[in-house]
N, CA, C and O of each residue as an XYZ file, in Angstrom:
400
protein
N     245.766     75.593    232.940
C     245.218     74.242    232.964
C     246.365     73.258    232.740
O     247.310     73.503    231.990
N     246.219     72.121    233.443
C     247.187     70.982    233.144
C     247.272     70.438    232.632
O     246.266     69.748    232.794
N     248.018     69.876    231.623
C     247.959     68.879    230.609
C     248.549     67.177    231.003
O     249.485     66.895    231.751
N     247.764     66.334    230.321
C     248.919     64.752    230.722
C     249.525     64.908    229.154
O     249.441     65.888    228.414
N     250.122     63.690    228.920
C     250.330     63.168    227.426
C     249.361     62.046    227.236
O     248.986     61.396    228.212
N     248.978     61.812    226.145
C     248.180     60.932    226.073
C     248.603     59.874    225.010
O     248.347     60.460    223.959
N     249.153     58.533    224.649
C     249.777     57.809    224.121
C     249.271     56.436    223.513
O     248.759     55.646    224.306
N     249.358     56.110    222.295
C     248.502     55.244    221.197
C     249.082     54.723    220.238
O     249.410     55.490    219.333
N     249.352     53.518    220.120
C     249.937     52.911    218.771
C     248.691     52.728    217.638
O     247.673     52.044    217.745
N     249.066     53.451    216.688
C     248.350     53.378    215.127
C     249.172     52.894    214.527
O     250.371     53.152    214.639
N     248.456     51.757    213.453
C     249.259     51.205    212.499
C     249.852     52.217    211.520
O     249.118     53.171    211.261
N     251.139     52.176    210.885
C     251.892     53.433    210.601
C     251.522     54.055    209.104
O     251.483     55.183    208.612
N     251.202     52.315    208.525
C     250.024     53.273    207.307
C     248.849     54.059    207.135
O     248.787     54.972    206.312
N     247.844     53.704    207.944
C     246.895     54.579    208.612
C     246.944     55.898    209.002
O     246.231     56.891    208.861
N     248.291     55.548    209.685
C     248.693     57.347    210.599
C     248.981     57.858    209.731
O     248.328     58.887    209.558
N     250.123     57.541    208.586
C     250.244     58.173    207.640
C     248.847     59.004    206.290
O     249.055     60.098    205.765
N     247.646     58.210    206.030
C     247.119     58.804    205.681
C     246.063     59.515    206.125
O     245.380     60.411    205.629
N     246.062     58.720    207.557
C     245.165     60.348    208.775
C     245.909     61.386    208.440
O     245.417     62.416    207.980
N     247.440     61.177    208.683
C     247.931     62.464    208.638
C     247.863     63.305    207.494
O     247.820     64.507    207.756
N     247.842     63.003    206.352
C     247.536     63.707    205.183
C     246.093     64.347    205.162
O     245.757     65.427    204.677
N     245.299     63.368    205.836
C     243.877     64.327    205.597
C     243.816     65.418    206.735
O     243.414     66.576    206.630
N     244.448     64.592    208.156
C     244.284     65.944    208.978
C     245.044     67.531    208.518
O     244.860     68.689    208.893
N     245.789     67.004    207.713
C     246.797     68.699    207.096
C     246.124     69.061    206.418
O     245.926     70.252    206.655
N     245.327     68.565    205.243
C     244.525     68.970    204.222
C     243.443     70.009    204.945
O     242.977     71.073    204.536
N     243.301     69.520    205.771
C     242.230     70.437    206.709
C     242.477     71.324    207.684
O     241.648     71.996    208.298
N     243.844     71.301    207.830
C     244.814     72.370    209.004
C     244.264     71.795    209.992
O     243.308     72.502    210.312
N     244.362     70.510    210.955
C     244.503     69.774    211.517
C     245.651     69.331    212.210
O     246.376     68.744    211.407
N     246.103     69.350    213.261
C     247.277     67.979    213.499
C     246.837     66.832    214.244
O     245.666     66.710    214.606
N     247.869     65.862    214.520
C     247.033     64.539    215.360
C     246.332     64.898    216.929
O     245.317     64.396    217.411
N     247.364     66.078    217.617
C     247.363     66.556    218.489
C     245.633     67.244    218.371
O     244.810     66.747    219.140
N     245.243     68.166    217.575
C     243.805     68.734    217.588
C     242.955     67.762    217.413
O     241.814     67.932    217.843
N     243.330     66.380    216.673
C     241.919     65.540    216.308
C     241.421     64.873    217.714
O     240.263     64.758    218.115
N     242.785     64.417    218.420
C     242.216     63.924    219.549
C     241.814     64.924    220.447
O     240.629     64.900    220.776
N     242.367     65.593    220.806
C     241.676     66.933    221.498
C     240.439     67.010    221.438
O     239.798     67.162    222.477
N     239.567     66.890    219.720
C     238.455     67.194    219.529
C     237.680     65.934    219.976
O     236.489     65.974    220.285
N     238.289     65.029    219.989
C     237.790     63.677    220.054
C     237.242     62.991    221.752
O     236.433     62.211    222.255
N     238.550     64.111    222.164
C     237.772     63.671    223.948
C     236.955     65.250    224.214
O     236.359     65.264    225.290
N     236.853     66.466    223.459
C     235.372     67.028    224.085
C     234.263     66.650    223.400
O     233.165     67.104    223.722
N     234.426     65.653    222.230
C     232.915     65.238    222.111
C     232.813     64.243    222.952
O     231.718     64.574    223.406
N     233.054     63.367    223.477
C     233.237     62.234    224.207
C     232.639     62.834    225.437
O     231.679     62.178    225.839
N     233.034     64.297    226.432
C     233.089     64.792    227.330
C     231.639     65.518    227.052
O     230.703     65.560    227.851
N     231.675     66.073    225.746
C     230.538     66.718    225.655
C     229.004     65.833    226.024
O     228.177     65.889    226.934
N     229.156     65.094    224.888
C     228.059     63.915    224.955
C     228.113     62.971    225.647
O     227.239     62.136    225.416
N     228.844     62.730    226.479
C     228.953     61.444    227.139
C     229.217     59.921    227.087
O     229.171     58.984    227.884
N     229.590     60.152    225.457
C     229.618     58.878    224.825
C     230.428     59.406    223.961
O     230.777     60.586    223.925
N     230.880     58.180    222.939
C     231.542     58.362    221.660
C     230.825     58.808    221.067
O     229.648     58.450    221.026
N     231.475     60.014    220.228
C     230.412     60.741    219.513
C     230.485     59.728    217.607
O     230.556     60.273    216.506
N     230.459     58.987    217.755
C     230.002     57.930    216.413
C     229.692     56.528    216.643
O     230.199     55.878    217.558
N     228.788     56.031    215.737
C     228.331     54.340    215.879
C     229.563     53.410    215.795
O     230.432     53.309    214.930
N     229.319     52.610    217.241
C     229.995     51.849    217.491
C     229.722     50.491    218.021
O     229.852     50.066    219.169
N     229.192     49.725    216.613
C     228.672     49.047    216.034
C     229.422     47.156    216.530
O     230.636     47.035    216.696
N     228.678     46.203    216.651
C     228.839     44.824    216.225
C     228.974     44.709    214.677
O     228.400     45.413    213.847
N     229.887     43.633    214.435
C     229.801     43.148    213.461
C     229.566     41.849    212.681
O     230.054     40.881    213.263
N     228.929     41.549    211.478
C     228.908     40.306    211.229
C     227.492     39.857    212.041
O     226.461     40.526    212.113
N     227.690     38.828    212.495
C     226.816     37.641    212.848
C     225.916     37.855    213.768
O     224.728     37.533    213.779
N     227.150     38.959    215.293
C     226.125     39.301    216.040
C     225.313     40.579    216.192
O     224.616     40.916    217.149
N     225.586     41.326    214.863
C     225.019     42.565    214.489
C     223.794     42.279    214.062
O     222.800     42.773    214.593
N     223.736     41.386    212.979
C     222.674     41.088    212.832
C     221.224     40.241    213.564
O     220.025     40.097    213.326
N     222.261     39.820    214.593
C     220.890     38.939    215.443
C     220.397     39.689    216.037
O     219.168     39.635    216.082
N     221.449     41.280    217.150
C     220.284     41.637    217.812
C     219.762     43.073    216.743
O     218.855     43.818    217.115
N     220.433     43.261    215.531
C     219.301     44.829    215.275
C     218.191     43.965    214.077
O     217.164     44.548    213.729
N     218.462     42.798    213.611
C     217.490     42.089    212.817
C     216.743     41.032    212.988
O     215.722     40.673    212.402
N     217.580     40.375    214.189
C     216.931     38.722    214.903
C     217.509     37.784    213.722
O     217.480     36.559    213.837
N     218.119     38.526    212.401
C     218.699     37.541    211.909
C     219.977     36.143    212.335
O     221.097     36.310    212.819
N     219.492     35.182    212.053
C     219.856     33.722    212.218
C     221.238     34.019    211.226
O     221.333     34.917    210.389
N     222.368     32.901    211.608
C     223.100     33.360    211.019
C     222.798     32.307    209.570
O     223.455     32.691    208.602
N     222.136     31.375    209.362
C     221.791     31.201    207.924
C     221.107     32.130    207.239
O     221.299     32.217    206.027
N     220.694     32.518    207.533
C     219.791     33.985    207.150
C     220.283     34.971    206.593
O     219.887     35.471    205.540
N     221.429     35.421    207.440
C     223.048     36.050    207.144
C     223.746     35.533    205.929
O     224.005     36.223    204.944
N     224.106     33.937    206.108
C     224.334     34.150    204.928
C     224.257     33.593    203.650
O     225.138     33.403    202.811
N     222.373     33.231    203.634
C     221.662     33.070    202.315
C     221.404     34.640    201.825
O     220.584     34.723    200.911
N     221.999     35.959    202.308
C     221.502     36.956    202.604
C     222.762     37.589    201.546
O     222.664     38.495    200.719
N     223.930     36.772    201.900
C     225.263     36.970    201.036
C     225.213     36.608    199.865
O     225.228     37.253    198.816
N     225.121     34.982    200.189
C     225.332     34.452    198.852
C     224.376     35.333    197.418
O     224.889     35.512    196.314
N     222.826     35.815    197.815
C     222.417     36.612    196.838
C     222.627     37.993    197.082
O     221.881     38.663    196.367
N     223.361     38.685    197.823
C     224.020     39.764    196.666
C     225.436     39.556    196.353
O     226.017     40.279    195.543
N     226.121     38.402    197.090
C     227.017     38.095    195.902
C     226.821     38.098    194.203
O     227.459     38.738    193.367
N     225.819     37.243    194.038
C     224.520     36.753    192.792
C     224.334     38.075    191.956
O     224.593     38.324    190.779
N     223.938     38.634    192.700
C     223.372     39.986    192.238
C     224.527     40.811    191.522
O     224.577     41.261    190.378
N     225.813     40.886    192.994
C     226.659     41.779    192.401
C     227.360     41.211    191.234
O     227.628     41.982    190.313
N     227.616     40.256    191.167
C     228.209     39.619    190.092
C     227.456     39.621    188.725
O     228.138     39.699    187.703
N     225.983     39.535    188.629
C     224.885     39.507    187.668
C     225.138     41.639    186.937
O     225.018     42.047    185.782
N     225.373     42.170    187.795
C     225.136     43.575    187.834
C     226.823     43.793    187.012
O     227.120     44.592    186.124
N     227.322     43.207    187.404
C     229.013     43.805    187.148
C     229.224     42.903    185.383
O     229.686     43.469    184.392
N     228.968     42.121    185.405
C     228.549     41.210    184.005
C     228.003     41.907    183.084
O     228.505     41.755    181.971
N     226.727     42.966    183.206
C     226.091     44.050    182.395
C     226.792     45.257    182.643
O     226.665     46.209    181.873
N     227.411     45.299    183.496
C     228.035     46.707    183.120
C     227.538     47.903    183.849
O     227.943     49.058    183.719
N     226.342     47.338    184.855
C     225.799     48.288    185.221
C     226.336     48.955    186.784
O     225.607     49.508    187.607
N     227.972     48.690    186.910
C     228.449     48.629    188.502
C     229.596     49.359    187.575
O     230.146     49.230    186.481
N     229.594     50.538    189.176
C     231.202     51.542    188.079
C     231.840     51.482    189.635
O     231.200     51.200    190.649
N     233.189     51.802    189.562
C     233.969     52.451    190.919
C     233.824     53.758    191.282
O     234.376     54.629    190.610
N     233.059     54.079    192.401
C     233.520     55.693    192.907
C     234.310     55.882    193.764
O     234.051     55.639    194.943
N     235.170     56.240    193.458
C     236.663     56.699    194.687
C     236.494     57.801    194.793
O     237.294     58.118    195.674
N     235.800     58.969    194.389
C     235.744     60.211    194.613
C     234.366     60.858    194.285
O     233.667     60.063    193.657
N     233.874     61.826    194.471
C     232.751     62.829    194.067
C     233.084     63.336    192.493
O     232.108     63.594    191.788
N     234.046     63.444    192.087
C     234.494     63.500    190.923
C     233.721     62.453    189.711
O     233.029     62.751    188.738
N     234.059     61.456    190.109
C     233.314     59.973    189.865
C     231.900     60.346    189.686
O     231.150     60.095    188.743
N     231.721     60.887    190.598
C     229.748     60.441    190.049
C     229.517     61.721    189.366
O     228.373     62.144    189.535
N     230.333     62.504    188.594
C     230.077     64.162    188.419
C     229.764     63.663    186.574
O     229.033     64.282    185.802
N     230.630     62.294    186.225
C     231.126     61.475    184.816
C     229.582     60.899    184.375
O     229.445     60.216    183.360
């Protein structure tokens, strides 16, 4: 079978910690994309949500207005801030985290 090259600028911090997770997993960049165009090939699509964001995400999966949007912010801004004040908001960076 024939191969092309296939060629992509990633920002170099990024690549750098793709690349750490793809090793963690015996991975290289070379297998992720590989895997990445037979799901593509497989399914016919990108195989993950590939989503709007912001303003016009919300109009067509909610019909939300963008005041709506963001009287929608400002209270869980409210909230999160009310929540982090009591103490009741922790950081999870890991599964480790919620084990505490």
């Amino acid at each position: 079978m024939s191969t092309i090259l296939v060629r992509a600028r990633i920002e170099e911090t990024r690549a750098s910690r793709v690349n750490q997770i793809l090793d963690s997993i015996g991975l290289t960049p070379g297998d992720a994309v590989k895997m990445l165009y037979a799901q593509i090939e497989a399914i016919r699509g990108i195989p993950f949500a590939v989503q709007q964001s912001g303003y016009a995400y919300a109009a067509s999966e909610y019909g939300a207005t963008r005041e709506e949007v963001d009287a929608l912010a400002v209270r869980m801004e409210k909230n999160y801030r009310r929540e982090k004040k009591a103490g009741t908001i922790r950081l999870v960076r890991s599964i480790a985290d919620l084990r505490e």
